[in-house]
matplotlib code that plots the C-alpha trace (Angstrom):
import matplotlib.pyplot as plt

x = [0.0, 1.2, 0.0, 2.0, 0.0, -1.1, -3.3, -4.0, -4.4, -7.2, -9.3, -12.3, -10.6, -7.2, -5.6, -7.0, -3.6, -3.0, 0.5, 1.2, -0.5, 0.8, 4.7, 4.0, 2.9, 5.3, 7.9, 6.6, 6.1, 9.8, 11.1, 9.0, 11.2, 9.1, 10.6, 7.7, 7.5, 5.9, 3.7, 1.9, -1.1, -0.9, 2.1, 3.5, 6.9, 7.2, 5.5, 7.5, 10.4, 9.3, 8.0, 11.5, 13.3, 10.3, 10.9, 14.7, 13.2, 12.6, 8.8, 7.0, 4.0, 1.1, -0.5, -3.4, -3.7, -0.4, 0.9, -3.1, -4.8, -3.7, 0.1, -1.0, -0.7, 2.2, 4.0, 3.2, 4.4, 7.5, 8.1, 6.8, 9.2, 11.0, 8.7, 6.6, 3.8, 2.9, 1.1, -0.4, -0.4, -4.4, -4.0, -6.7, -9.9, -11.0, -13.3, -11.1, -9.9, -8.5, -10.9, -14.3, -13.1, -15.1, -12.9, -9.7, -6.7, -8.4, -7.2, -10.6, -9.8, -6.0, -7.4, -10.0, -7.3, -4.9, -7.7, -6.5, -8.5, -9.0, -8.6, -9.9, -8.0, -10.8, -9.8, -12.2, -11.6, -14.9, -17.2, -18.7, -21.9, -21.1, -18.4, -20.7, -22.5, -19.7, -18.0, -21.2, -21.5, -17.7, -18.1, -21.3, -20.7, -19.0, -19.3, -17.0, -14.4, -13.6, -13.5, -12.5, -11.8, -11.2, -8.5, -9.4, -7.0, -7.3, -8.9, -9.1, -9.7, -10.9, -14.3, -14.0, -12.7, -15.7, -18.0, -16.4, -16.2, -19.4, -21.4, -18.5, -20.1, -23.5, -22.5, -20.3, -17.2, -14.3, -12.2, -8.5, -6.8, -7.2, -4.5, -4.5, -3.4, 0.3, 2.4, 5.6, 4.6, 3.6, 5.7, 6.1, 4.6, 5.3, 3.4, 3.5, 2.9, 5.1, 8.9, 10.9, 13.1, 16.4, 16.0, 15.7, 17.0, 17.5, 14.2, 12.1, 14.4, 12.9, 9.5, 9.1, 10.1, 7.4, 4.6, 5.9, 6.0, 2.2, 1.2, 2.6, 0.7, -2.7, -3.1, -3.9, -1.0, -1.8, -5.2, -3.7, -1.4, -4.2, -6.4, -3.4, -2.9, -6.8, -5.9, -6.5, -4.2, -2.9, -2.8, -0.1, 3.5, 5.6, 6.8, 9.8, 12.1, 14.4, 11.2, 9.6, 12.7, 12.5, 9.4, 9.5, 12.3, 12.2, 16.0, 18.4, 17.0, 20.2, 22.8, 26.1, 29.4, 27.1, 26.9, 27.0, 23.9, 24.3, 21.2, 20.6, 19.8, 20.0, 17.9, 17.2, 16.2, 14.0, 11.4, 12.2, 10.3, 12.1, 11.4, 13.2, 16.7, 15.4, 14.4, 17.9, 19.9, 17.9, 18.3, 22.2, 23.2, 25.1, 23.3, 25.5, 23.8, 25.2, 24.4, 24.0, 24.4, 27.7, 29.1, 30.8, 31.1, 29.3, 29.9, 32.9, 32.3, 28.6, 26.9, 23.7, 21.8, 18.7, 17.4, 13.9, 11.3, 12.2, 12.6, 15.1, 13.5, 14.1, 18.1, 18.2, 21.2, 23.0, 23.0, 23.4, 26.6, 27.9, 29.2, 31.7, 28.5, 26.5, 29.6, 29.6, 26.2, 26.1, 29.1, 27.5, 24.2, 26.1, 27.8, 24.6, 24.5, 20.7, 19.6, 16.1, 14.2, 11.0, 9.9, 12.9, 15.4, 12.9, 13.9, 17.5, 18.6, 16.5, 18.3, 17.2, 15.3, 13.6, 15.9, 19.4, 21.5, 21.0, 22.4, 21.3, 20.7, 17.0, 16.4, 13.9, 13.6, 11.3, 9.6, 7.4, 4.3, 1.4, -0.4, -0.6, -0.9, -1.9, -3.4, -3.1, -2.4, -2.4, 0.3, 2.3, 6.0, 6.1, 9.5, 11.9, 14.1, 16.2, 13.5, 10.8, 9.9, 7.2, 3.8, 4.4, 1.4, 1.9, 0.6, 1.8, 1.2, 2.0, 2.6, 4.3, 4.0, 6.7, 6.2, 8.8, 8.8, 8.3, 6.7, 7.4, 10.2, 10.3, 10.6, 8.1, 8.5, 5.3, 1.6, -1.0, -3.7, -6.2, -7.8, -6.6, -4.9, -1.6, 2.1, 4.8, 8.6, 12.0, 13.3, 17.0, 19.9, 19.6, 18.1, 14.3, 13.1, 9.4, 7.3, 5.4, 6.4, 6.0, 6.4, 8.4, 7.3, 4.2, 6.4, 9.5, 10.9, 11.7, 14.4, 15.3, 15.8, 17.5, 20.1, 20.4, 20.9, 24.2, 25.4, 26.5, 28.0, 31.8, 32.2, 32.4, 36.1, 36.6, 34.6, 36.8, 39.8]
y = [0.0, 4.1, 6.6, 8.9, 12.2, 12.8, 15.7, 14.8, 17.8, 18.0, 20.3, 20.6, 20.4, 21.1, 24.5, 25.8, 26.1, 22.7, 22.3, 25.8, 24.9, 21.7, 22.6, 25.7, 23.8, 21.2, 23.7, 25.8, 22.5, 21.5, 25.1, 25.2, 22.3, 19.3, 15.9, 15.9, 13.5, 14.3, 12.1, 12.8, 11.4, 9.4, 9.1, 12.8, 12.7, 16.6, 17.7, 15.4, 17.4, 20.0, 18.6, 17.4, 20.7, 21.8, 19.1, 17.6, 14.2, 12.0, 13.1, 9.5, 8.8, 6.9, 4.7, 2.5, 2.3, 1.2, -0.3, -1.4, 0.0, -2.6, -1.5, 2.1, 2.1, -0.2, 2.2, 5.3, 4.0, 2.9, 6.3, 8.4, 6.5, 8.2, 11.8, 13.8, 14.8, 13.1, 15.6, 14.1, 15.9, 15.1, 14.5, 16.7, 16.5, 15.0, 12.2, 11.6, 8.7, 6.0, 7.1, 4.9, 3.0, 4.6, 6.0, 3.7, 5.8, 9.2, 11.5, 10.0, 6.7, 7.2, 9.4, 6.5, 3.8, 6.3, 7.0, 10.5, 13.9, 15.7, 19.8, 20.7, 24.1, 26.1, 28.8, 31.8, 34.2, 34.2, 33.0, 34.3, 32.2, 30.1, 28.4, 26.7, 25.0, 23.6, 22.5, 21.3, 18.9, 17.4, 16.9, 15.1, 12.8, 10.0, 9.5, 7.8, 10.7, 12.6, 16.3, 18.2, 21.9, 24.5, 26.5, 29.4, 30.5, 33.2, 35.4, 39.0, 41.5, 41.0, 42.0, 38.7, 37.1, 37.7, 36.8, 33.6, 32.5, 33.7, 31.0, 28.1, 29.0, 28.6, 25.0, 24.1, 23.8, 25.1, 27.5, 26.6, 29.4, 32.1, 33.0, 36.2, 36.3, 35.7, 35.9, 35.2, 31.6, 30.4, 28.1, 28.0, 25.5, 24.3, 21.4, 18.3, 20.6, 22.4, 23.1, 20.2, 21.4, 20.5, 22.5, 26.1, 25.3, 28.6, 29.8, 26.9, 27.4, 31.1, 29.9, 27.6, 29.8, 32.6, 29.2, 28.7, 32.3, 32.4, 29.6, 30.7, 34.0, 33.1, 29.5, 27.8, 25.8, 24.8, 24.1, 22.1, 20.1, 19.3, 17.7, 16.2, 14.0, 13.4, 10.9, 7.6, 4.4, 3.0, -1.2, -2.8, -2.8, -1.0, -1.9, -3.2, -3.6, -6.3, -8.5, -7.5, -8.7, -11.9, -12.5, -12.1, -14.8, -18.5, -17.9, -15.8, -12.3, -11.1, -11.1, -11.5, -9.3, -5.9, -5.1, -1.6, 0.1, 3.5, 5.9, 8.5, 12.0, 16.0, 18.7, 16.2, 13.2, 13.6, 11.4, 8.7, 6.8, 6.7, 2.8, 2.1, 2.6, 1.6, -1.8, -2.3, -1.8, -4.3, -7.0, -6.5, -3.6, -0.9, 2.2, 5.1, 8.9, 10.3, 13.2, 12.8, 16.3, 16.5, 13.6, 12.5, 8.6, 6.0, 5.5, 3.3, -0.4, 0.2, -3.1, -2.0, 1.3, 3.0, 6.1, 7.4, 10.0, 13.7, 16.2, 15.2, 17.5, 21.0, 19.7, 18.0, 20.3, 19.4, 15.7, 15.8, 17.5, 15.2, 12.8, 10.8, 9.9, 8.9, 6.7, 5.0, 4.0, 2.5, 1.0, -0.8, -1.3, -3.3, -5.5, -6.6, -5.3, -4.3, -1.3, 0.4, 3.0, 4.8, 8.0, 10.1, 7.4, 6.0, 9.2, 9.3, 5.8, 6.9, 7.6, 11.5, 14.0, 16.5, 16.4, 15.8, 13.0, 10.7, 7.6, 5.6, 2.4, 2.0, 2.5, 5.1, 8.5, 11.0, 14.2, 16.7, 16.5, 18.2, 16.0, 14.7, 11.0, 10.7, 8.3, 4.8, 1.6, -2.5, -4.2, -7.6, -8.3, -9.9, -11.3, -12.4, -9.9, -7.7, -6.8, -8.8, -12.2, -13.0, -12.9, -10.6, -8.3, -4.5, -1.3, 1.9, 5.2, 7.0, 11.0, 12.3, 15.2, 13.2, 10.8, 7.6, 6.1, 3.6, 3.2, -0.7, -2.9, -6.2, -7.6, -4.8, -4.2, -4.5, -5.7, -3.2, -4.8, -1.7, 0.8, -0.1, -3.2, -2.4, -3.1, -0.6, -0.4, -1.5, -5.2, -5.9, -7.7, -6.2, -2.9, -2.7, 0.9, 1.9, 5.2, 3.1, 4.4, 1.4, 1.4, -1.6, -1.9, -2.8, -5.7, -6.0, -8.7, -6.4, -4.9, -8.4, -9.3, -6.3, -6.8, -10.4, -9.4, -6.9, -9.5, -11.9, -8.8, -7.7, -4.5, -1.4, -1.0, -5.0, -4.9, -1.3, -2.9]
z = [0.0, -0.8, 0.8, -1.6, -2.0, -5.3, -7.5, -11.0, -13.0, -15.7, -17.8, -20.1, -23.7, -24.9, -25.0, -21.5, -19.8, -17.9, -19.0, -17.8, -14.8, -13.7, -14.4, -12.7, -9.4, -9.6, -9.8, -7.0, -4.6, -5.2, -4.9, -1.3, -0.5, -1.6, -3.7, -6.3, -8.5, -12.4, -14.4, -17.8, -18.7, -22.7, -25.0, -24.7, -24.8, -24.8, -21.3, -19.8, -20.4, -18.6, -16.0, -15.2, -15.8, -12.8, -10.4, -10.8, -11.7, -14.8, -16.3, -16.7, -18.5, -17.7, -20.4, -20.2, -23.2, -24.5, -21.0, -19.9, -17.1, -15.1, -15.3, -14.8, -10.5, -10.8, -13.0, -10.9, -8.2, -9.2, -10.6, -7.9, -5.2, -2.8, -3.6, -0.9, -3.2, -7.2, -9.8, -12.7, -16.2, -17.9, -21.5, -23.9, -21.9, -18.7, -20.1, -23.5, -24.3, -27.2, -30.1, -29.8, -26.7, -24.1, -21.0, -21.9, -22.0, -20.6, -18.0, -15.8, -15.8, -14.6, -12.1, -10.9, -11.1, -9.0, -6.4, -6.7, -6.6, -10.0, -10.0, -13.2, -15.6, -16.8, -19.2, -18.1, -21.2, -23.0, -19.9, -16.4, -14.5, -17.4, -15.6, -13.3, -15.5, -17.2, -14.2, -12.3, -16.1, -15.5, -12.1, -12.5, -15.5, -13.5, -10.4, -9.7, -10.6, -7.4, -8.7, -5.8, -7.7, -10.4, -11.1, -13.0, -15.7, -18.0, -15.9, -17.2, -13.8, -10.3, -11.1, -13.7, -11.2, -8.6, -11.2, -11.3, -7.7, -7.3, -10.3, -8.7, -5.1, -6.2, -7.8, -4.5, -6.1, -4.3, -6.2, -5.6, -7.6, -10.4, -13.1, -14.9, -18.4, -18.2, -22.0, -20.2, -18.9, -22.2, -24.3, -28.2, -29.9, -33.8, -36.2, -33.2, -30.1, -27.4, -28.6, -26.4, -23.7, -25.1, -28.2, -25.8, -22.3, -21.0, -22.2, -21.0, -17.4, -17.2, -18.8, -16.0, -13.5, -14.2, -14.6, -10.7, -9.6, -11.5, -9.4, -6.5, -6.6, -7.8, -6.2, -2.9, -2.3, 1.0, 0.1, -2.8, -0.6, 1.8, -1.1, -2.0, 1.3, 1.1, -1.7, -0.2, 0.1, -3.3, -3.2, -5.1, -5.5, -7.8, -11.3, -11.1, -14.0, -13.1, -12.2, -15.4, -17.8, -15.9, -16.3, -19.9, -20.9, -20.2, -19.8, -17.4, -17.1, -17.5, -20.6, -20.4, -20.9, -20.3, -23.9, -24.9, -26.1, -27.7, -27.9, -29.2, -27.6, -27.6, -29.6, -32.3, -30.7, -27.5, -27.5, -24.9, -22.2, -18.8, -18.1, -21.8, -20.2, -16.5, -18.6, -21.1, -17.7, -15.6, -19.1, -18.1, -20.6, -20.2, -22.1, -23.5, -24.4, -27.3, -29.5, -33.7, -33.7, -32.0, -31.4, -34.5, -33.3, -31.6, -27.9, -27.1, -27.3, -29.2, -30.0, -30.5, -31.4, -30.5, -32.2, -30.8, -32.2, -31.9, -34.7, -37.0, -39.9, -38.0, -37.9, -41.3, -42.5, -39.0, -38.9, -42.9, -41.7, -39.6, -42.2, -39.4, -37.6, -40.6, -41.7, -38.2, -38.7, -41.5, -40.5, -37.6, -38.9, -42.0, -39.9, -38.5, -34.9, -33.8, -34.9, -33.6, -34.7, -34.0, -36.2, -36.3, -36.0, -39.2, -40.8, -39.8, -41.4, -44.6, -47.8, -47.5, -45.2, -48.1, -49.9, -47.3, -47.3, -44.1, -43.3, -46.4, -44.5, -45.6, -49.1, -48.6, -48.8, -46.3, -46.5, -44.8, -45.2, -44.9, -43.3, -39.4, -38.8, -35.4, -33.3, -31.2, -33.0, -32.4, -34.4, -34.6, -35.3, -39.1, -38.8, -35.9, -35.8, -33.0, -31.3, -31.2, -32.0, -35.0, -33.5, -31.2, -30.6, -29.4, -29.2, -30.9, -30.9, -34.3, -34.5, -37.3, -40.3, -42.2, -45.1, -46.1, -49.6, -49.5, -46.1, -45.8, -46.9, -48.4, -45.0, -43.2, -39.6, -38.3, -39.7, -38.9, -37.2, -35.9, -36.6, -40.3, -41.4, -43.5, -43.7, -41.6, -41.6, -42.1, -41.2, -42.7, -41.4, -37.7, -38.1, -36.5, -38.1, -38.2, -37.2, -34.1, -30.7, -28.4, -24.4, -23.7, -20.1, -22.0, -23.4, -21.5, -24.0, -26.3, -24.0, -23.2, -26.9, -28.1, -25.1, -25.8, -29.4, -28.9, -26.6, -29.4, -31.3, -30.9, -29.8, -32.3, -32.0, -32.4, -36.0, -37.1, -36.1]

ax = plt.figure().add_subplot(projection="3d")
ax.plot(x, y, z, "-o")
ax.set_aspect("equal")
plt.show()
C-alpha cells in the first residue's frame, strides 16, 4: 500500500492552460522544498520534459492504453518513489480517451485507477456564470471521478474574477486558484505541439520559472497540498524492472558481458520513455547517451543502437553534416549489430530528409508533409528480428507530419492490425526501423531481446579494427 499524496491535473478540452498549470505547481512544490514527483497522462513525450526541468526528476507517462490500465498504478508508483507529493499531467480533456473506446486511455480513468483527486483548468476568457454550469457537467458525469476543484485560468480583472467565484459558489465547487493572463509563462509551440526542452533550455528554465512564480501568486497551495494527502491508500506494488525482464524470458534475465547500447539523444532526438533505459539496464546492458548532432562517433564499445522520435526535420542540414556519424552507422548497422528506430530514428537511417543526405541504411527516402498522422495503433511483429519475436502483438502510438517512400520494406516491420490493417517499416539484417512508438514496459521482451541481441555482437572498436 502508498499513501504517496497525489493531484491529477485535468481540464475541459485542450488549449486551457494545464501544461502551464501543472509545471508551474510542480515547480513551485519543489522550490517550497518538496521531492515531487511528475507524471503525464498518454504518449507525450514533450510535457515530460518540462515537468522534469520543474521538479529535478525524470517526467513518466502513464499509459493505459499502451501499457493497460492494469500496469498504470504499478508504474506510478515505481516512478513516484521516494517523492513527498505526485502531480499528474491530464491528456486533452478530462473524459477523453483511445478514439471509440469509451474512457480507456483518458485522464478520468487514470485518475480513478490512482484513487487520486481531479482539480480541473478552466480557461475563463470568454465566460462568467457560465463556468458553473460547465463544471457542475464534469463533475457530474462520472461518479466515480472525485472532482475536488477548479483552477481558473485566463482570468481578465478582479471584477471577472468575482463573477467567477461567485457562479463556482453557487454550484459548490471550491475554487483553488485564479491566473491572470500571463504571455511570459507560455511556451512555443510548432506542427506536433510544445517546442521540447532541449532545443531552448535557458528559455524553458525562465518559462518555468514565471509558470511557478504564476502559481505561487494566484493558487492555494496549502489548500492544494491538503487535497493532495486526502488521496487515499494506493494497493499494489511497484513496477519493477528487473522483475519485469525476468518475467519475460524462459531464460536468465540477464545477458552477459554488459553489452553496450548506444542511444541516441539532444535537440534532435527527444522522444524517450524513462522505463526504456530503466528496462535495457535491468536485461544487463550498459546504455551510453550520445548526440547525432555533436558527437561524431558512436559510444565506445557500441553493439547495438537505439534512435527514438524527436525532430530530425528541423536539424536535417545538421546531422546531414555530420558525415563521421553517418559513416559509423552505416558502418554498424552493416555488420549486423541491432539497430532500432521509432519515427525520427525512421527518418535518420533513410536515404534523405527533403531532400538531405541521411544515413542511407534503408532505401527510402522521407519528407514533410502536410499531413498529421496521429493516433493509437495495435500491431504484430512480421519477422523475428532484434526486437521482437514473429507474433508478437503491441501497441503503438503514431505521430508524425513526415512521409517515407516507400513506407514498408520487403521484410516490413510491423503488420497493422487496428484501426486499419496495413504493412509498416523497415526489417534488414539487424536494423528494426518503423514510425510506431512502443512502451516496452508494456512488453518487457523487447528490452530483453535487443540486449540479448548486442550481446552476441563484438564491440564497435573490435569490427573497425
Amino acid at each position: 500500500m502508498s499513501t504517496i499524496p497525489r493531484l491529477v491535473i485535468a481540464a475541459p478540452a485542450s488549449g486551457s492552460g494545464k501544461t502551464t498549470v501543472a509545471t508551474g505547481l510542480m515547480a513551485a512544490f519543489t522550490e517550497a522544498g518538496l521531492t515531487v514527483s511528475a507524471h503525464k497522462v498518454g504518449p507525450d513525450y514533450i510535457d515530460p520534459g518540462y515537468h522534469a526541468l520543474a521538479t529535478g526528476r525524470p517526467g513518466r507517462n502513464l499509459d493505459a492504453y499502451l501499457c493497460g490500465p492494469d500496469q498504470v498504478p504499478p508504474l506510478f508508483l515505481h516512478g513516484s518513489a521516494g517523492a513527498d507529493l505526485a502531480v499528474i499531467e491530464g491528456v486533452m480533456g478530462l473524459y477523453d480517451g483511445a478514439s471509440g473506446l469509451g474512457e480507456l486511455a483518458s485522464t478520468a480513468q487514470v485518475a480513478k485507477v490512482l484513487r487520486a483527486p481531479v482539480v480541473l483548468v478552466v480557461d475563463a476568457s470568454a465566460q462568467s456564470r457560465s463556468v458553473a454550469a460547465l463544471v457542475h457537467g464534469f463533475a457530474s458525469w462520472d461518479p466515480e471521478v472525485r472532482l475536488a476543484g477548479v483552477i481558473l485560468n485566463k482570468v481578465g480583472s478582479d471584477r471577472h474574477e468575482e463573477l467567477l467565484r461567485a457562479a463556482l459558489d453557487e454550484a459548490g465547487v471550491p475554487v483553488l486558484g485564479a491566473l491572470r493572463r500571463a504571455p511570459q509563462v507560455q511556451t512555443p509551440s510548432r506542427h506536433l505541439g510544445l517546442i521540447p526542452v532541449a532545443e531552448r533550455q535557458a528559455d524553458a528554465v525562465e518559462s518555468v520559472r514565471a509558470q511557478a512564480a504564476q502559481v505561487r501568486e494566484g493558487c492555494d497551495l496549502k489548500a492544494l497540498l491538503a487535497l493532495a494527502h486526502s488521496a487515499p491508500e494506493l494497493p499494489g506494488t511497484a513496477w519493477d524492472p528487473a522483475l519485469a525482464v525476468a518475467r519475460s524470458t524462459d531464460g536468465a534475465a540477464t545477458v552477459p558481458g554488459r553489452p553496450v547500447v548506444a542511444v541516441a539523444g539532444g535537440a534532435a532526438f527527444t522522444f524517450s520513455y524513462a522505463e526504456h533505459a530503466e528496462l535495457l539496464t535491468a536485461a544487463g546492458a550498459e546504455v551510453a547517451v550520445f548526440d547525432p548532432l555533436r558527437d561524431e562517433r558512436l559510444p565506445s564499445g557500441t553493439q547495438a543502437l537505439v534512435i527514438g522520435g524527436g525532430f530530425p526535420e528541423m536539424y536535417a542540414a545538421e546531422l546531414s553534416a555530420n558525415e563521421p556519424l553517418r559513416r559509423a552507422v552505416v558502418d554498424l548497422a552493416a555488420s549486423g549489430a541491432p539497430v532500432v528506430a521509432e519515427c525520427a530514428g525512421l527518418l535518420y537511417l533513410s536515404r534523405s530528409l527533403d531532400g538531405r543526405p541521411m544515413c542511407g541504411v534503408l532505401p527510402a527516402d522521407a519528407r514533410m508533409s502536410e499531413r498529421l498522422t496521429l493516433g493509437y495503433r495495435e500491431a504484430v511483429a512480421l519477422s523475428d528480428n532484434a526486437l521482437a519475436v514473429e507474433g508478437t502483438r503491441v501497441r503503438g502510438h503514431e505521430f508524425h507530419r513526415t512521409v517515407l517512400e516507400p513506407g514498408a520494406g520487403a521484410s516490413p516491420a510491423w503488420g497493422m492490425t487496428h484501426p486499419a490493417r496495413r504493412v509498416e517499416g523497415h526489417v534488414q539484417d539487424g536494423v528494426h526501423a518503423s514510425y510506431l512508438h512502443v512502451h516496452w514496459a508494456a512488453e518487457p521482451s523487447l528490452a530483453r531481446r535487443l540486449a540479448a541481441s548486442a550481446a552476441v555482437r563484438p564491440p564497435l572498436e573490435a569490427r573497425c579494427g
